[in-house]
Residue frames as a rotation matrix with the C-alpha (Angstrom) as fourth column:
UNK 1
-0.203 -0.979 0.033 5.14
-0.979 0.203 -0.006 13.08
0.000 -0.033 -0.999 -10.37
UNK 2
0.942 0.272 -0.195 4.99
-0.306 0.936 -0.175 9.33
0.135 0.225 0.965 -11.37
UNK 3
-0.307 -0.951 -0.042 7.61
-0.874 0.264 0.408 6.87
-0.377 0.162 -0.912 -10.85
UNK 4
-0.292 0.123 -0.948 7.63
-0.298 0.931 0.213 2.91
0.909 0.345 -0.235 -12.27
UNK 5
0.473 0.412 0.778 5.74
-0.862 0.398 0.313 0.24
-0.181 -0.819 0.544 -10.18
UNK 6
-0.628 -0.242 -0.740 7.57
-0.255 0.962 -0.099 -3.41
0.736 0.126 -0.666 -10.20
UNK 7
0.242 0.523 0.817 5.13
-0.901 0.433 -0.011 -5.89
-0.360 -0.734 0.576 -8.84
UNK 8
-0.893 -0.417 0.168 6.71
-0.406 0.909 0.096 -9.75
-0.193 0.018 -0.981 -9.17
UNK 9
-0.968 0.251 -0.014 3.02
0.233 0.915 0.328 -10.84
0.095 0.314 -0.945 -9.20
UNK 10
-0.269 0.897 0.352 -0.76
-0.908 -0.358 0.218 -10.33
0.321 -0.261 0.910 -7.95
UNK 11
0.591 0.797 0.122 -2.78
-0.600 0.334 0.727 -12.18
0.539 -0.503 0.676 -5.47
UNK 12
0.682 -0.654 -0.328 -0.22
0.290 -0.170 0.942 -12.94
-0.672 -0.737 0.074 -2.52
UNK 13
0.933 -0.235 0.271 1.38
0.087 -0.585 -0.806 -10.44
0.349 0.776 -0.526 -4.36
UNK 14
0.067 -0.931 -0.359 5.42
0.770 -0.181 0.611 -9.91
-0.634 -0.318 0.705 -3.47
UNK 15
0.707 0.129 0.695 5.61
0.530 -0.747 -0.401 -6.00
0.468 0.652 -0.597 -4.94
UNK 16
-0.378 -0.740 -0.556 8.60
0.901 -0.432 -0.039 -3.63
-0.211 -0.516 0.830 -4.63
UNK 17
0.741 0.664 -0.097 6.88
0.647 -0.745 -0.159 -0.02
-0.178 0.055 -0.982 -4.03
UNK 18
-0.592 -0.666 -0.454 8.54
0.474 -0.744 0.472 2.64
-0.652 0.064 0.756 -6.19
UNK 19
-0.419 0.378 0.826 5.67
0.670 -0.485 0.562 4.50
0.613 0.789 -0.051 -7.79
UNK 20
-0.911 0.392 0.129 4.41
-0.410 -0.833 -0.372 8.19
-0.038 -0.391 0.919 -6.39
UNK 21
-0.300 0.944 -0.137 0.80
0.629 0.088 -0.772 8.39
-0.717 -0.318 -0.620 -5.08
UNK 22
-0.882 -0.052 0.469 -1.73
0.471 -0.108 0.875 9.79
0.005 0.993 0.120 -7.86
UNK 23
-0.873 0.468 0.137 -3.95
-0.452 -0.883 0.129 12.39
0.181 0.050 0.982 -6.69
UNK 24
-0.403 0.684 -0.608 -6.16
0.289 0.726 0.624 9.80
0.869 0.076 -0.490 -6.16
UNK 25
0.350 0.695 0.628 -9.27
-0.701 -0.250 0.668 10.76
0.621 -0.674 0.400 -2.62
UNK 26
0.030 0.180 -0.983 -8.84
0.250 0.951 0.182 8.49
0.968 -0.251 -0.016 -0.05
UNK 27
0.791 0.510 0.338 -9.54
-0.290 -0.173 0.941 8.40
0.538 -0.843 0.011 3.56
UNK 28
-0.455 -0.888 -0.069 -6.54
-0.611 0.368 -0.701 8.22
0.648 -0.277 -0.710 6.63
UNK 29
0.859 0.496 0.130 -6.90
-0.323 0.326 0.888 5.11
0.398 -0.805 0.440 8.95
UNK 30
0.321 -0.758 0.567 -4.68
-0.926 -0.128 0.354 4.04
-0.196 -0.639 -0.744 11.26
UNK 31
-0.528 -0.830 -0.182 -1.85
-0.845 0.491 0.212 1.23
-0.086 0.266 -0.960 11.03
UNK 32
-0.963 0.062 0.263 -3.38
-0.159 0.656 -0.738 -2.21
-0.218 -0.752 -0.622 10.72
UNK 33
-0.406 0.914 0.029 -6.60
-0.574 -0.230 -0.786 -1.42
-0.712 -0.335 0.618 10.26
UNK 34
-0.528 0.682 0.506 -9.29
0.642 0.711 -0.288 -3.30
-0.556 0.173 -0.813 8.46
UNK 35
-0.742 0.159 -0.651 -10.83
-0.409 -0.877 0.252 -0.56
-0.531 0.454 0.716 5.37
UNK 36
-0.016 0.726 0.687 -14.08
0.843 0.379 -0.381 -1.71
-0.537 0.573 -0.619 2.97
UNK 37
0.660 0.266 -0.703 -13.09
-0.220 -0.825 -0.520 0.80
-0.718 0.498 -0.486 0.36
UNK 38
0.876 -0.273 0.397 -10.77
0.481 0.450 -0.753 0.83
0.027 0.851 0.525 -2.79
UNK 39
0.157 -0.788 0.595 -8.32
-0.116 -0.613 -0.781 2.91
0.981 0.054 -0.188 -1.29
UNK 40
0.485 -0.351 -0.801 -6.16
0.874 0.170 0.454 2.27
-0.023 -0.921 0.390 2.02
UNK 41
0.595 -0.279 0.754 -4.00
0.004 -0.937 -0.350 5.38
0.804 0.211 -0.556 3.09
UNK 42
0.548 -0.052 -0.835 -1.19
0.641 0.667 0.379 4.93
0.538 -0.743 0.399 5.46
UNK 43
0.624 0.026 0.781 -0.95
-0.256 -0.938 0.235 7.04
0.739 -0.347 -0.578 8.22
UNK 44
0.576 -0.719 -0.388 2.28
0.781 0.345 0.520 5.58
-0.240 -0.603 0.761 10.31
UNK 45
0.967 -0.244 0.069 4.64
-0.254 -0.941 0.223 7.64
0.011 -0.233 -0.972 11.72
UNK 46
0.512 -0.852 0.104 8.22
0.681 0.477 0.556 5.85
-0.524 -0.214 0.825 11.11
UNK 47
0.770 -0.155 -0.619 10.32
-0.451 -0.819 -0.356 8.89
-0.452 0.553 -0.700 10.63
UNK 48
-0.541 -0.827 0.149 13.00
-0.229 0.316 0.921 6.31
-0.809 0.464 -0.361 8.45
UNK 49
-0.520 0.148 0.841 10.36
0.743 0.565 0.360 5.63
-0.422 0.812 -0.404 5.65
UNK 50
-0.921 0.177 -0.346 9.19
-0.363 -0.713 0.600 7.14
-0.141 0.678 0.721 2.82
UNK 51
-0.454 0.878 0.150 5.82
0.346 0.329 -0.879 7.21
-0.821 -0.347 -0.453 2.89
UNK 52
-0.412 -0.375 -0.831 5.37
-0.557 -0.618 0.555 7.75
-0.721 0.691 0.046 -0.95
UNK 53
-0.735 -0.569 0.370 4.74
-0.405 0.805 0.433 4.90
-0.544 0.168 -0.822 -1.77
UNK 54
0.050 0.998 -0.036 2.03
-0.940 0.035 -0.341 3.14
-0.339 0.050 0.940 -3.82
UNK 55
-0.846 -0.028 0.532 0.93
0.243 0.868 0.432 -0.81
-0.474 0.495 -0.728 -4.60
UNK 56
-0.455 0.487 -0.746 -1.72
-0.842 -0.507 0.183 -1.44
-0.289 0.711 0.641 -6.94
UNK 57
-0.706 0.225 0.672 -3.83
0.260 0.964 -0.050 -5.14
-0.659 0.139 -0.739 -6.81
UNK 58
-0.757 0.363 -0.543 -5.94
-0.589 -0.738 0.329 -4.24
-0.282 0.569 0.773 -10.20
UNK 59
-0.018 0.734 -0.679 -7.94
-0.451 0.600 0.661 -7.69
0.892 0.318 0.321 -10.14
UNK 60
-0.913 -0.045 0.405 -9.41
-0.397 0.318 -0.861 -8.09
-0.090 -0.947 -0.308 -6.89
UNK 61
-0.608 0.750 -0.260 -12.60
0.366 0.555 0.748 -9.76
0.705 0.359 -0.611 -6.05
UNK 62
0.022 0.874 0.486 -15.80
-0.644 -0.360 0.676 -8.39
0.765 -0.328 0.554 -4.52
UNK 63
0.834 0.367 0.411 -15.87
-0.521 0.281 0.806 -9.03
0.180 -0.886 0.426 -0.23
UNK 64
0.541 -0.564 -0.624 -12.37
0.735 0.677 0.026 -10.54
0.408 -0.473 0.781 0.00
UNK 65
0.942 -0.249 -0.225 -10.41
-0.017 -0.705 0.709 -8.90
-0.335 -0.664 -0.668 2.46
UNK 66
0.549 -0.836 0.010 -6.35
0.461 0.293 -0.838 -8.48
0.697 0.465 0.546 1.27
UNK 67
0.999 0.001 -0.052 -3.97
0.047 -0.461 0.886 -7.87
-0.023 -0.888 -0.460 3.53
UNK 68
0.824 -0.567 -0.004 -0.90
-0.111 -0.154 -0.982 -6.15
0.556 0.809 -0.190 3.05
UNK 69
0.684 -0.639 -0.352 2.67
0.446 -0.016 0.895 -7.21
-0.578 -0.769 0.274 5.13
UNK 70
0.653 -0.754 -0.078 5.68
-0.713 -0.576 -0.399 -5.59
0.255 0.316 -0.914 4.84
UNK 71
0.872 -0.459 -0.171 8.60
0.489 0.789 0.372 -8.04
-0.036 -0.408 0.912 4.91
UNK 72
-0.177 -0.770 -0.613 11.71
0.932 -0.331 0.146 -5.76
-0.315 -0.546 0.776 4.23
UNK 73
0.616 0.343 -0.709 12.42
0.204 -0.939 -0.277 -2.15
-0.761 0.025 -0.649 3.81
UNK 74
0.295 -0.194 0.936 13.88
0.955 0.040 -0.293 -0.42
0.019 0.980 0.197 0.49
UNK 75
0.142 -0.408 -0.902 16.13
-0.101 -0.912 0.397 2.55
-0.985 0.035 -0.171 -0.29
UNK 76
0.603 -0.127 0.788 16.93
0.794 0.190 -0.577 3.58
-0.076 0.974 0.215 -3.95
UNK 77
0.086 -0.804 -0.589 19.84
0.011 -0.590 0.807 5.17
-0.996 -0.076 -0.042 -5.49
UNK 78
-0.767 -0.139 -0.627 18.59
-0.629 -0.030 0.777 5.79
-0.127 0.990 -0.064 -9.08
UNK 79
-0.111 0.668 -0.736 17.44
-0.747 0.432 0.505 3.15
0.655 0.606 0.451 -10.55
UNK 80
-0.325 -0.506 -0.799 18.97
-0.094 0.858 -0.505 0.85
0.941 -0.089 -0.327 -8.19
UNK 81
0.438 0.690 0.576 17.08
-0.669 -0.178 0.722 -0.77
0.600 -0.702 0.383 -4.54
UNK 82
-0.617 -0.743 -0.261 18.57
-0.384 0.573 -0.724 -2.13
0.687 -0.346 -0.639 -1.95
UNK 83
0.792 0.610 0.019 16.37
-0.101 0.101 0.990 -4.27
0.602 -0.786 0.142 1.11
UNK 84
-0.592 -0.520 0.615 17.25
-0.474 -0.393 -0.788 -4.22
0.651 -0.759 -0.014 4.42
UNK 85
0.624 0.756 -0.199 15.54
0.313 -0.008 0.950 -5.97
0.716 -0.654 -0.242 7.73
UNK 86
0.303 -0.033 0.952 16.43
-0.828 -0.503 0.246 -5.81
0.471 -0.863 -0.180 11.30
UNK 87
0.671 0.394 0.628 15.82
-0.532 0.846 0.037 -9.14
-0.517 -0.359 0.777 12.07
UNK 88
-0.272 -0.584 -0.765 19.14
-0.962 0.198 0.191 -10.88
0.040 0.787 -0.615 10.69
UNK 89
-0.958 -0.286 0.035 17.11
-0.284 0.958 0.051 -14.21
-0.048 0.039 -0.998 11.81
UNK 90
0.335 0.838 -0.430 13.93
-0.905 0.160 -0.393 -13.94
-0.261 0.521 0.812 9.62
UNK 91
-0.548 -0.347 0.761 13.09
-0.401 0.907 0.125 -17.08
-0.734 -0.237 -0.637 9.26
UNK 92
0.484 -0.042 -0.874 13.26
-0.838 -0.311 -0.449 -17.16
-0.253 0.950 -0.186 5.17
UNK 93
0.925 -0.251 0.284 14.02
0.358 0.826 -0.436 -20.08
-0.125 0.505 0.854 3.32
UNK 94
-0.349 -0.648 -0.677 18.03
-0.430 -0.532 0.730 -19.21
-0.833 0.546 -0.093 2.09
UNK 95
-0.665 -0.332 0.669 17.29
0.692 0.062 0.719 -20.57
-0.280 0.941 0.189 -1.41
UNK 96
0.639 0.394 0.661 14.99
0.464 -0.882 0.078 -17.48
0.614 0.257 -0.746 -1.99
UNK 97
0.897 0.078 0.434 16.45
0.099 -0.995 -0.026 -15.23
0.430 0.067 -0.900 0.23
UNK 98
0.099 -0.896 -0.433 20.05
0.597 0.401 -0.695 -14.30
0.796 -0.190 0.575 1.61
UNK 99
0.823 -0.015 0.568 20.58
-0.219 -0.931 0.292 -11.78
0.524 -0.364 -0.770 4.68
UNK 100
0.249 -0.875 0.415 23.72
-0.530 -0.482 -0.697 -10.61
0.810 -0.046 -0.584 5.60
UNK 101
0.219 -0.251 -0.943 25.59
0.913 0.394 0.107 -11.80
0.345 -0.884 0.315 8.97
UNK 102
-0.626 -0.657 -0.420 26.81
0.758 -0.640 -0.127 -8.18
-0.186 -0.398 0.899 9.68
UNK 103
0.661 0.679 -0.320 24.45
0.691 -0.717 -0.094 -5.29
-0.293 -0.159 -0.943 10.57
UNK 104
-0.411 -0.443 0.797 25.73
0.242 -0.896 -0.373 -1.56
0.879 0.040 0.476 8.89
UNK 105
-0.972 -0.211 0.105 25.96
-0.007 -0.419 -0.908 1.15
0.235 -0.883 0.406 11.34
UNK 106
-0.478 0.785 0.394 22.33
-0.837 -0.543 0.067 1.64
0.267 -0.297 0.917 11.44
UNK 107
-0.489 0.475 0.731 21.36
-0.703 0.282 -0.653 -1.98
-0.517 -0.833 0.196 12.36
UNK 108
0.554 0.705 -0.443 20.19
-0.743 0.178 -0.645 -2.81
-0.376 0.686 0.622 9.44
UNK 109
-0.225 -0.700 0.678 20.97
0.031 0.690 0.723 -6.35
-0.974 0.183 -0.134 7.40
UNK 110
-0.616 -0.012 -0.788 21.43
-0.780 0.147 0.608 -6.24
0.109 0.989 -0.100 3.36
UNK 111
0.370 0.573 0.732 18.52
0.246 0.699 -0.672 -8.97
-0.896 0.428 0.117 1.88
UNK 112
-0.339 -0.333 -0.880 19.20
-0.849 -0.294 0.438 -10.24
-0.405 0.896 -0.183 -1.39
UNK 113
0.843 0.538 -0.005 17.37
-0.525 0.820 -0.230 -12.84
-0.120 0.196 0.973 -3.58
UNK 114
0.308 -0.518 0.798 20.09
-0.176 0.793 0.583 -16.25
-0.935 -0.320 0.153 -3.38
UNK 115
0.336 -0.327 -0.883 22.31
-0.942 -0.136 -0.308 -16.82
-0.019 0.935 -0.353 -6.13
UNK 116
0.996 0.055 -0.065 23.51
-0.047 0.992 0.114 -19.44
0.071 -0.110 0.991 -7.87
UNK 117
0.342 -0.879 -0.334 27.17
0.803 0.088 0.589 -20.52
-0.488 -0.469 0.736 -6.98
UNK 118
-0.356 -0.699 0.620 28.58
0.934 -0.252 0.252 -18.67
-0.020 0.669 0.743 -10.22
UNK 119
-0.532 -0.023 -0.846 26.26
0.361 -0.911 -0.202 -15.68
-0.766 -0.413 0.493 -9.39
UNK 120
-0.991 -0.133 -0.012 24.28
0.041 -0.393 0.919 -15.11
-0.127 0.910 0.395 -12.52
UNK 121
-0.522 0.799 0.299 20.85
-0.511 -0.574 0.640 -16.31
0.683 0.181 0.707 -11.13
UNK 122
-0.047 0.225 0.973 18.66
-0.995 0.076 -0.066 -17.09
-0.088 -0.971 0.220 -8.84
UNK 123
-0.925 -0.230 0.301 18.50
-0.291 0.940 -0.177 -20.61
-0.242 -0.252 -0.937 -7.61
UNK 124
-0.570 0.619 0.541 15.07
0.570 0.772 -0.282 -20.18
-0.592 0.148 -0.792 -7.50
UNK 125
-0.800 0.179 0.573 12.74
0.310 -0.694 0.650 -18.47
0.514 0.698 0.499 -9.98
UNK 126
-0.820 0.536 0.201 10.34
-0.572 -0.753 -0.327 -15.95
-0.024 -0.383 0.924 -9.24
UNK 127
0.281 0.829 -0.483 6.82
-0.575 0.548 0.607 -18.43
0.768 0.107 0.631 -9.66
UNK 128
0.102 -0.075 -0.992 8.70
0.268 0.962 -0.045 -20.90
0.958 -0.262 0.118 -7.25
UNK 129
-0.897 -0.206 0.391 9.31
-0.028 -0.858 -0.514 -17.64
0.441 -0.472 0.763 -5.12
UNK 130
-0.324 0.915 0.240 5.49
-0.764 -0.403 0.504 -16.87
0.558 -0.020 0.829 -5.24
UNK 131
0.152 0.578 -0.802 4.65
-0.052 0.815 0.577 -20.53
0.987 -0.046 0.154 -4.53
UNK 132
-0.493 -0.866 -0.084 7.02
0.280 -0.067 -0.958 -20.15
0.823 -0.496 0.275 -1.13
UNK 133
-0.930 0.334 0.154 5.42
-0.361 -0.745 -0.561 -17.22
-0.072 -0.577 0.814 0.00
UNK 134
-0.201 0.966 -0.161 1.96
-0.643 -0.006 0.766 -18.30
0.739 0.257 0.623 -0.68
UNK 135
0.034 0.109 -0.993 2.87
0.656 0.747 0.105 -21.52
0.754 -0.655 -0.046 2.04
UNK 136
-0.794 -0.503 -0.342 4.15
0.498 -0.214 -0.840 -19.09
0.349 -0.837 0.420 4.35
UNK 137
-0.646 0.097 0.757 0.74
-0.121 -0.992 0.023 -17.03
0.754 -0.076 0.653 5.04
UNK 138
0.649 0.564 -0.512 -0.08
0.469 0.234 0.852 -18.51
0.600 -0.792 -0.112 8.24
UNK 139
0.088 -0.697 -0.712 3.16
0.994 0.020 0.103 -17.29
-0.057 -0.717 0.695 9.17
UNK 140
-0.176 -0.277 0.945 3.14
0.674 -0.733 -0.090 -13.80
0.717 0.621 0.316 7.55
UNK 141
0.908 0.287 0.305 1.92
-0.058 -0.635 0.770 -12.23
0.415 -0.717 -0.560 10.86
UNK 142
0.937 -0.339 -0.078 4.62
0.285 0.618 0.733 -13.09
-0.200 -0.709 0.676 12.30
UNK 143
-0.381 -0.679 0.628 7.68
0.883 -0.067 0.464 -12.75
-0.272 0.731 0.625 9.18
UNK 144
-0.643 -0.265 0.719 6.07
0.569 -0.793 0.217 -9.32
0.512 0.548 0.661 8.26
UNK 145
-0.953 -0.007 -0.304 4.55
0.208 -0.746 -0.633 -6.21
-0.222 -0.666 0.712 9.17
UNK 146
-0.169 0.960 0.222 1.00
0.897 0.243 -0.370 -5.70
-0.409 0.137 -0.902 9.24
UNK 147
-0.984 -0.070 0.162 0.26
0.129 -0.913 0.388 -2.33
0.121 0.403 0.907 6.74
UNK 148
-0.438 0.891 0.118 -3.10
-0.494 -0.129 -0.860 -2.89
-0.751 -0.435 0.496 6.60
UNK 149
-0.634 0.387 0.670 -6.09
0.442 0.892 -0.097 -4.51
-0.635 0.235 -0.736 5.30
UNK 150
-0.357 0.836 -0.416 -9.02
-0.911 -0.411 -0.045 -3.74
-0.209 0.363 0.908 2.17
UNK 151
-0.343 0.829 0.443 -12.28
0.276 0.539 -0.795 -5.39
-0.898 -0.150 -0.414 1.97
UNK 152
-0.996 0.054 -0.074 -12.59
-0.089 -0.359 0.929 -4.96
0.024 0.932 0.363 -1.90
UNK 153
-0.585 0.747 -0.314 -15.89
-0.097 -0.450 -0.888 -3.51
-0.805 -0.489 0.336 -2.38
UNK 154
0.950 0.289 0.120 -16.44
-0.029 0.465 -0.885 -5.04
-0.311 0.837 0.450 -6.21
UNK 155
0.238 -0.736 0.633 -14.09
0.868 0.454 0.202 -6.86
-0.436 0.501 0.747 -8.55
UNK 156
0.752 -0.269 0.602 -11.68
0.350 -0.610 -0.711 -4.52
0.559 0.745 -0.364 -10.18
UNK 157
-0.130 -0.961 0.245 -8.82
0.132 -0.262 -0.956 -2.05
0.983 -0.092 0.161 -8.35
UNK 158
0.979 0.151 -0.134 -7.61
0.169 -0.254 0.952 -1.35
0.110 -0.955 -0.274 -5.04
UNK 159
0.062 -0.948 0.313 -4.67
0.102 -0.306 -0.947 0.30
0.993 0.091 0.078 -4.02
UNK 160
0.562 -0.401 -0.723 -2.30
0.785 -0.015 0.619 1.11
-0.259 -0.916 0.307 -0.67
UNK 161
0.754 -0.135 0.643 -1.21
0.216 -0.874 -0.436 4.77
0.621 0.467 -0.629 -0.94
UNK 162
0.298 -0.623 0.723 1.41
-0.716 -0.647 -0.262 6.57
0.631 -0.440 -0.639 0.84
UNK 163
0.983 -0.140 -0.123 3.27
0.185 0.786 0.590 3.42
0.014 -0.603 0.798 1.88
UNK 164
0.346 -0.929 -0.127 6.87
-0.626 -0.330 0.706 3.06
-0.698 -0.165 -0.696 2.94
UNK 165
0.429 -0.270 -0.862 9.37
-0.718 0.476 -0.507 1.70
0.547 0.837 0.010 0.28
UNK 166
-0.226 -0.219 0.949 9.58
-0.734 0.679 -0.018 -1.98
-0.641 -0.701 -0.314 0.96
UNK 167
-0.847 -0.103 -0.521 8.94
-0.399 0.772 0.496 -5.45
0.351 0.628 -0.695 -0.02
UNK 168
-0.464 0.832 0.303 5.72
-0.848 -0.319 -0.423 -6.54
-0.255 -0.453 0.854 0.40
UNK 169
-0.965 0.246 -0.092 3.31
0.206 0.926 0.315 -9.45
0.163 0.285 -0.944 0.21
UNK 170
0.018 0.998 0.060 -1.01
-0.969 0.003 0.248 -9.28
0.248 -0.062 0.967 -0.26
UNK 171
-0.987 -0.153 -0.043 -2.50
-0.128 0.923 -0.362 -12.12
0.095 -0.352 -0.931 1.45
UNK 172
-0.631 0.733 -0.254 -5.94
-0.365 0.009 0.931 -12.67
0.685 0.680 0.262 0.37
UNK 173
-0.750 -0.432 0.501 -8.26
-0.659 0.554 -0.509 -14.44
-0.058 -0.711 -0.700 3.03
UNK 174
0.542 0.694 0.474 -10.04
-0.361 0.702 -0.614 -16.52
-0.759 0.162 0.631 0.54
UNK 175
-0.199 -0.732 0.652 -8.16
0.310 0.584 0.750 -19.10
-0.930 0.352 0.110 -1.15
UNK 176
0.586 0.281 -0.760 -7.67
-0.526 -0.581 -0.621 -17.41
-0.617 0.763 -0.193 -5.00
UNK 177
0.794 -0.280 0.540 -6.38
0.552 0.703 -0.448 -18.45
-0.254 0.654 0.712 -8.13
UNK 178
-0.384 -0.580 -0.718 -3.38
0.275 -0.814 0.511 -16.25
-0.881 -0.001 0.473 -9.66
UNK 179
0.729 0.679 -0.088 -4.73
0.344 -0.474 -0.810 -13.72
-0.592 0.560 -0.579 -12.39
UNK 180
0.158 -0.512 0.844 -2.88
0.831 -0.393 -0.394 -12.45
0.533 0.764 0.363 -15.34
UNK 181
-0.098 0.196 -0.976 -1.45
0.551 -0.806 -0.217 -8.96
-0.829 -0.559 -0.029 -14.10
């Protein structure tokens, strides 16, 4: 079973996870952890997420460590994804991001990327997005959830398997260039 991946970028990567996991070996560690392999596996126990998920950084580098936050969570209906945090005072630029004032029943606040007045697009574009998030990754403990970490073991793929659907950011922790994806 395969679904589409959408990944906005690579290397502090902002990736919505909507692709099945691919038969692929890999070892479970626990939340968080710290892995030196090419495959992470996540073994949390939130019984609200799908744990299906899969990201996919295909041009890492040999000995840098990436680390992967969650910033919101994701449901789909079709084609269509909605985010969602808890936190209606994540402390998010608004010209990237909007969240709701009003929690649904479950708590949860609607995230949406900021429109312009007339609604037709974003204020800002996705590269000025990236650039955003790329300031913010002293703060990213903090603004997102720690999934966990790989120590890329030679240049080439690494992946995060059986994640929940979510929005997500890699955070490298050697200063990188961005790579063609």
């Amino acid at each position: 079973m395969k679904k589409t991946s959408k990944i906005l970028a690579l290397v502090l990567v902002v990736a919505m996870v909507v692709a099945m996991g691919v038969g692929t070996v890999a070892f479970a560690v626990n939340l968080g952890a710290d892995v030196t392999t090419a495959t992470f596996t996540y073994t949390g126990t939130n019984p609200k997420a799908t744990t299906d998920g899969k990201i996919v950084l295909s041009n890492s580098t040999k000995d840098t460590t990436y680390t992967l936050y969650k910033l919101f969570d994701a449901t789909f209906s079709g084609d269509n994804v909605s985010y969602t945090t808890t936190d209606k005072d994540l402390a998010l630029d608004a010209d990237y991001f909007t969240i709701a004032t009003q929690a649904d029943a479950n708590g949860n606040y609607a995230v949406t990327r900021t429109m312009n007045t007339d609604g037709t697009a974003t204020k800002k574009t996705d590269a000025e997005l990236i650039t955003y998030l790329k300031g913010l990754k002293a703060q990213m403990a903090t603004l997102g959830v720690k999934v966990g970490s790989i120590k890329s073991p030679a240049n080439g793929e690494i992946s995060w398997e059986k994640i929940p659907y979510g929005y997500y950011v890699i955070v490298p922790d050697k200063p990188t260039e961005p790579k063609a994806a």
